[in-house]
N, C-alpha and C positions, 0 to 999 in steps of 0.2 A: 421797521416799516420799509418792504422793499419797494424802490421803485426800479421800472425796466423803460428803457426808449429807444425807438425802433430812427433811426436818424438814415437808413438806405432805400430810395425809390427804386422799386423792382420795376420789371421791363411790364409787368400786370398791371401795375399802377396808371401808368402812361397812357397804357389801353385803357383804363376806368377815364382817365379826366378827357382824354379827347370823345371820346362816348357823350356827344354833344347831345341833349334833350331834344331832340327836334321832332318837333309835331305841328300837325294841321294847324293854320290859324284858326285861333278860336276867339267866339263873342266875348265880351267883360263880362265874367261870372256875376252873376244875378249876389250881389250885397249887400242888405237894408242897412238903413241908416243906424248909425250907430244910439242908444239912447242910454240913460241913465238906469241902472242897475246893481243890484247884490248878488253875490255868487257866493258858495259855500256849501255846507252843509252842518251839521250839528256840531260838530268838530271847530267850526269856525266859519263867520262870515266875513265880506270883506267889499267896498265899492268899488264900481267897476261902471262899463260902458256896454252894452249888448248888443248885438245884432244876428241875423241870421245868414244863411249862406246856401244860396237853391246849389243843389249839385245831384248829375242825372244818377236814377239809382246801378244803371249800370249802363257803365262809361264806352259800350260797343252801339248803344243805342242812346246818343245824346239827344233825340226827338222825342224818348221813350218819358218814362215815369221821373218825376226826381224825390227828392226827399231835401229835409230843410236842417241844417245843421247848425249848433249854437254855439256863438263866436262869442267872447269875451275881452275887452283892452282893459290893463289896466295903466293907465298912465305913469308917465316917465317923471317924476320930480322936476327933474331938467328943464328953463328954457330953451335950451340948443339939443333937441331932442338926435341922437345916433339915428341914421335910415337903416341901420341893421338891426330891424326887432330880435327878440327873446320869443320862444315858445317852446312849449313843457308839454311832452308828449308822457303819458300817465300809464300808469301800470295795469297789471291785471293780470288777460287780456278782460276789461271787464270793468276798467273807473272810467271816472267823471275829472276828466283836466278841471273843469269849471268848480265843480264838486273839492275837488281834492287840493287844490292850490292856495287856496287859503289856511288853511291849518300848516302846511310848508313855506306861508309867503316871505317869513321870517330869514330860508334861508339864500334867499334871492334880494335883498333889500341893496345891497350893494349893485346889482345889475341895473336896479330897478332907477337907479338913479340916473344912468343916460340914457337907458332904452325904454321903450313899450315894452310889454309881456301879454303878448298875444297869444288868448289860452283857445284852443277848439276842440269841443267834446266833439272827439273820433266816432262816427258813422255807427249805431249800435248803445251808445250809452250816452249818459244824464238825460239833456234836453236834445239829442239828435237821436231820435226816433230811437229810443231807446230799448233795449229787444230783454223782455221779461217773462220769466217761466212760473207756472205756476210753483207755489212754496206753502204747499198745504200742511208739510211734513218737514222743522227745519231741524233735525236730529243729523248734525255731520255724521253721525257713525254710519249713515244706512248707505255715506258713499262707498262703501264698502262690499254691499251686497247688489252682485250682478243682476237679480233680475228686477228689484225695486229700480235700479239706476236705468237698466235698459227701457225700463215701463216710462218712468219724470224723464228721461230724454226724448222719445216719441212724443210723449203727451206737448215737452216745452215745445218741439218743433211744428208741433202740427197748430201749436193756436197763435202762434208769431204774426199771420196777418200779410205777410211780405217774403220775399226769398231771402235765406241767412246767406245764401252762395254767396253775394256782392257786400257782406258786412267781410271780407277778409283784410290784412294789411295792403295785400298788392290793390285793393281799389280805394282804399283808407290814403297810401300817400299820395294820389293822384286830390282827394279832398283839401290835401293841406297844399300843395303846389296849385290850386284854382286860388286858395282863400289868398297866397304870398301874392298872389296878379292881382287879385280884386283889391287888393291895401297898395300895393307898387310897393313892393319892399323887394329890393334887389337882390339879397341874400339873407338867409336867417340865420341865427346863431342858436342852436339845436338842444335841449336837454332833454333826454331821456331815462327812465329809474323804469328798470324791470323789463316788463313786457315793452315799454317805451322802446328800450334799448332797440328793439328787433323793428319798430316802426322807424327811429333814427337811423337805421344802420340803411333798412331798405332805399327809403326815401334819397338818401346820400347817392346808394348806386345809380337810381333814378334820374336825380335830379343834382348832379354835381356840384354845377355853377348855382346852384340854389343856395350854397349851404357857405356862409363862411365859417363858423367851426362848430365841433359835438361835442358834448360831454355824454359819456355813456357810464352810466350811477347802478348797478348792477347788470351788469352786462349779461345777455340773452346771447348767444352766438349763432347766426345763420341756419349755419347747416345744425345744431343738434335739437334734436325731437323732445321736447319736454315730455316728462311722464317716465321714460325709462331710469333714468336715474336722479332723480327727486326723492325717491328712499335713501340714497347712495348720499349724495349731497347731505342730507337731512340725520345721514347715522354719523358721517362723519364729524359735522358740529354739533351731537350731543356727544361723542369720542372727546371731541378739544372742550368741552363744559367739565367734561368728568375730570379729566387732566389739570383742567386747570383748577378745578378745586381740589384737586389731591395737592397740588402747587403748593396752594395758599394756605396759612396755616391758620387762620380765621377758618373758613371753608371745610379745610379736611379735622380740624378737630372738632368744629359743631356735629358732623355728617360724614362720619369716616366710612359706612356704609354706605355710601352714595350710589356708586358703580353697579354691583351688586345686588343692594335693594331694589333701583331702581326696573333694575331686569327683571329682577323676579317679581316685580311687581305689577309688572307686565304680563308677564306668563301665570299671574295669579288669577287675574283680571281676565285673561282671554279664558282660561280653564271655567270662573265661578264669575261672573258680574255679581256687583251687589247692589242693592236699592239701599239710597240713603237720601238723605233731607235736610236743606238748607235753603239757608237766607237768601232771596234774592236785594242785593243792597239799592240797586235802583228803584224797587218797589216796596221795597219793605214784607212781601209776602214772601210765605214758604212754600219751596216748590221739592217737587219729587223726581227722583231719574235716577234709572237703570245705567248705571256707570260700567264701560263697559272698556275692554283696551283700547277699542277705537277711538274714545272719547278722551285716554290718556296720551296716545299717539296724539292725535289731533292737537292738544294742547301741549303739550311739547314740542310741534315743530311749529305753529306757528309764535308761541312765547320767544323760540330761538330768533326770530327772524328780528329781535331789538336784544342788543346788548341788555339795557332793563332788565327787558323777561328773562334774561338771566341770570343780570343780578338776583333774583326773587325766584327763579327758580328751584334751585336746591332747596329753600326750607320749605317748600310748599309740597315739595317730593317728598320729605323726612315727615312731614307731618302726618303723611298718609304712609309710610312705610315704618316709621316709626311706634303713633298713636294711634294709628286707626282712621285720622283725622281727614276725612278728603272732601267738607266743602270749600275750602279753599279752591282745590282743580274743577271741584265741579261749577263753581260761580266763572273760572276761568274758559271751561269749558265752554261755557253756554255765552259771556262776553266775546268769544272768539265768532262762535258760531254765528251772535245777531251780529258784529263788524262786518264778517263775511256779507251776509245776507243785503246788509244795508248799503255798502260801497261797489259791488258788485252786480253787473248788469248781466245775469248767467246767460241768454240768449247768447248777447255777445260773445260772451266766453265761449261757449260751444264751438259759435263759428268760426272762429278762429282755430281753436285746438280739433277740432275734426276738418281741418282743410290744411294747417302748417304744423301738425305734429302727428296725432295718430295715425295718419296714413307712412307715416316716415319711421314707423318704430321696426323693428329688425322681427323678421318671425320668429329667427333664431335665436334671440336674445339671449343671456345667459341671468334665468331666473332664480340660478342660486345663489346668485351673489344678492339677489332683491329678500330674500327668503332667510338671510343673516341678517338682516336692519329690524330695530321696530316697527317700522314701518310694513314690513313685507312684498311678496309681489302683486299682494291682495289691490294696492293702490295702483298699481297698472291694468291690472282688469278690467278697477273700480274707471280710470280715465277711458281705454277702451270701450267699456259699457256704452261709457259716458256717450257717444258718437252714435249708439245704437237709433234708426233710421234719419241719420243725417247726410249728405249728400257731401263731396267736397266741392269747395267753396274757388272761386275764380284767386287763381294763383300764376305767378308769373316763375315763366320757364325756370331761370337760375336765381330760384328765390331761399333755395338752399345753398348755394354756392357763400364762399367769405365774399365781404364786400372788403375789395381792393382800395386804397385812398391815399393822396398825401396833402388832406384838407387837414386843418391844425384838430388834436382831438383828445381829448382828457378822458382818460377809462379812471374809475374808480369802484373800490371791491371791499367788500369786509371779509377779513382773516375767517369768521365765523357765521360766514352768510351761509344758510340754511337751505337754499334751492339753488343762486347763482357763484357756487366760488369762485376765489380768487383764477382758477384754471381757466375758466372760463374769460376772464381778463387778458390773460395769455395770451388764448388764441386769437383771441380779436386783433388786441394789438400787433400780431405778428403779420398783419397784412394795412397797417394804415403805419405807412411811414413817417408822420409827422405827431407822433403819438407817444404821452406818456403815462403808466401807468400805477397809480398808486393804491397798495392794500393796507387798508386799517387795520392792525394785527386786532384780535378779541371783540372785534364790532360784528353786527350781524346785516341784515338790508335796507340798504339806502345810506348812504353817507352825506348827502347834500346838510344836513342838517348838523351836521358834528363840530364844533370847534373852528379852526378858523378855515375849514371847507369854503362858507362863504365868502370869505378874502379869497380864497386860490381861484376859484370858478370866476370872481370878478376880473381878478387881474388876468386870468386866461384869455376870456372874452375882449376885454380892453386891448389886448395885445395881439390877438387872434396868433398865440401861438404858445407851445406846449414846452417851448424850451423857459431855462431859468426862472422859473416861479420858485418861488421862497419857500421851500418844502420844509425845512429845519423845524415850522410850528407845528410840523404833524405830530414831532416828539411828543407833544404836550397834548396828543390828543391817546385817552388810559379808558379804558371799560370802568366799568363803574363797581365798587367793591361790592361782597357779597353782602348779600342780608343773613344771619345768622339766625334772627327770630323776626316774628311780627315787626320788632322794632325799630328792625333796620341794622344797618352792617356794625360793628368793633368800633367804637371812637378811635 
């Protein structure tokens, strides 16, 4: 488990915290009252306090349009409540904080005891005018092919209703610095997982004094372009699955063709799809699909993205390279697919990734190294497509630049994260001086939930600082052993 800590303020720093927020006075943000409420979604629900939050739809015309955005408290246990609220800025670009925080409330419970957790669906998703594409067709494999995607990109854009240009991050943290005034919360103490990462990181540069400290839980780095290397990411942690079951001798003597099989079972699949048929388990009926590599891709990199799924991975591979056997991947398949479908606010998504990433990918890129992964360079096109007549989106000047800090700040990575590695931890931390950062060797996205994670994020918070926290119990935090059969792993 390494950890790294950056203990020197550069002379760039300096320049970031005197970078004083100073702007117009403005009126008290328009706040309704707060009232009694549930938040959630299938995954879990949870009680809560609700309110709304008017804010203009684009912040150069504060007379112009606005839109209403959906604010969530969950109260503090505490009598002696902290004035430094908690808020969880959610993943994607494309969830529901409101939505998605309940099924994670579990690993915040220790914050939860002196502070609020002040959740705000980001400008574009759950209940803030949430930006929805038509989904006539939800077969992930067709992200694949350029001119279906160039066609469902036009279409999503043109029946939105509103402009996607002002759903970006640079007018998203502007949303959450009106909501910290309309509560009078002097500073926030920041969590962000994923895409969050990139809304914490900005915000931070924005708004300095806003922030007493971040945890950034899959770290998104400034300057780089998602989409170019997301195969790259994605080959390399199924590289460290194959290794690590040749490791194990559970693993490599159930599935000693793992490596091997698995490739060519790739390139079997892309050569000949096959039609087969299986049980759907939520329904009980049986359904039918054209299985195809896309569909194997697919479900191997999002499986990767939880340790789990890779406990369970390998025999699910060997069942179908072994036996023939592939409802298992295909019920997987299509479980991935409606998750996707269901947590994700695709408008959103767009606007964001056609305003802070495909305009930023390199012409030159180097698409043979995309063209060695299972994944290929097909998924770059497929994100490229993806933009087809979309506009970019109101962005701020050095919004690709690192953000500079020596606010207190917790990065944390999983050894076997599937889109954000460990690397990506690195460079973050290499410009927030007051920062430490910890990789969970064989875990995949999202750490907040793992072992005594939620002790460390508490005590972080409590101390508003990233030195001496009791790192010794990360030892005890192991991947989870292989499943060997249906029945689960080797006593």
């Amino acid at each position: 488990m390494p950890v790294k800590r950056q203990n020197i303020a550069t002379a760039l720093a300096l320049v970031s915290c005197l970078w004083s927020t100073i702007s117009p006075a403005q009126d008290s943000p328009a706040l309704s009252t707060f009232e009694s409420c549930s938040i959630g979604s299938a995954t879990g629900v949870l009680d809560a306090e609700c309110a709304t939050l008017s804010v203009p739809l684009d912040y150069d015309k504060p007379d112009g349009s606005t839109i209403e955005l959906k604010v969530a408290r969950v109260k503090s246990q505490s009598r002696v409540i902290k004035a430094d609220a908690f808020t969880l800025l959610a993943g994607g670009p494309g969830q529901s904080a409101t939505e998605s925080f309940p099924s994670v409330a579990h690993a915040f419970r220790h914050i939860s005891l002196e502070r609020d957790i002040i959740l705000l669906d980001q400008r574009g998703t759950g209940s803030s005018n949430k930006l929805t594409c038509p989904s006539d067709n939800k077969d992930q494999s067709l992200i694949f092919e350029k001119a279906k995607v160039e066609a469902a990109a036009k279409q999503c854009h043109d029946q939105l209703g509103i402009d996607p240009r002002f759903f970006s991050t640079s007018v998203a943290v502007k949303d959450l610095e009106r909501l910290r005034q309309a509560l009078s919360i002097k500073q926030w103490n920041i969590y962000g997982v994923s895409y969050g990462t990139r809304v914490g990181l900005h915000y931070l540069r924005r708004y300095p004094d806003s922030v007493r400290s971040i945890i950034l839980d899959a770290v998104v780095p400034p300057e780089i372009a998602l989409g170019p290397d997301s195969a790259l990411a994605a080959q390399r942690a199924l590289e460290r699955l194959f290794h690590r079951c040749e490791s194990d001798d559970g693993c490599s003597t159930a599935f000693p063709k793992l490596r091997t099989g698995t490739l060519n079972l790739i390139q079997q699949l892309k050569a000949s799809p096959i039609e087969i048929q299986y049980e759907d388990f939520s329904t009980g009926e049986l359904r039918n699909l054209r299985l195809t590599d896309k569909h194997l891709a697919i479900t191997i990199r999002l499986m990767s993205y939880s340790a789990y799924g890779n406990a369970i991975l390998p025999s699910m591979l060997y069942d179908a390279i072994d036996n023939d056997n592939f409802a298992s991947l295909a019920r997987q398949a299509q479980l991935q697919i409606t998750s996707l479908d269901e947590s994700m606010a695709e408008g959103m998504h767009s606007a964001v990734i056609c305003t802070e990433d495909t305009p930023f990918v390199p012409a030159d890129y180097e698409r043979e190294k995309l063209d060695n992964t299972y994944l290929g360079s097909e998924l770059l096109d497929a994100v490229n497509s993806g933009c087809f007549g979309w506009e970019q989106g109101v962005i701020d000047d050095d919004f690709k630049s690192p953000v500079v800090s020596d606010k207190p700040a917790l990065v944390l990575s999983g050894g076997d994260d599937p889109i954000t590695p460990p690397e990506y931890g690195d460079s973050v931390l290499k410009h927030l001086s007051n920062g430490v950062h910890i990789v969970n060797d064989h875990q995949g996205h999202m750490q907040a939930v793992l072992g005594c994670i939620p002790l460390l994020m508490a005590e972080f918070i409590k101390t508003a600082s990233a030195a001496d926290l009791p790192l010794s119990c990360l030892e005890r935090i192991r991947a989870p052993a292989f499943f060997v059969d249906a029945n689960g792993p080797l006593p």
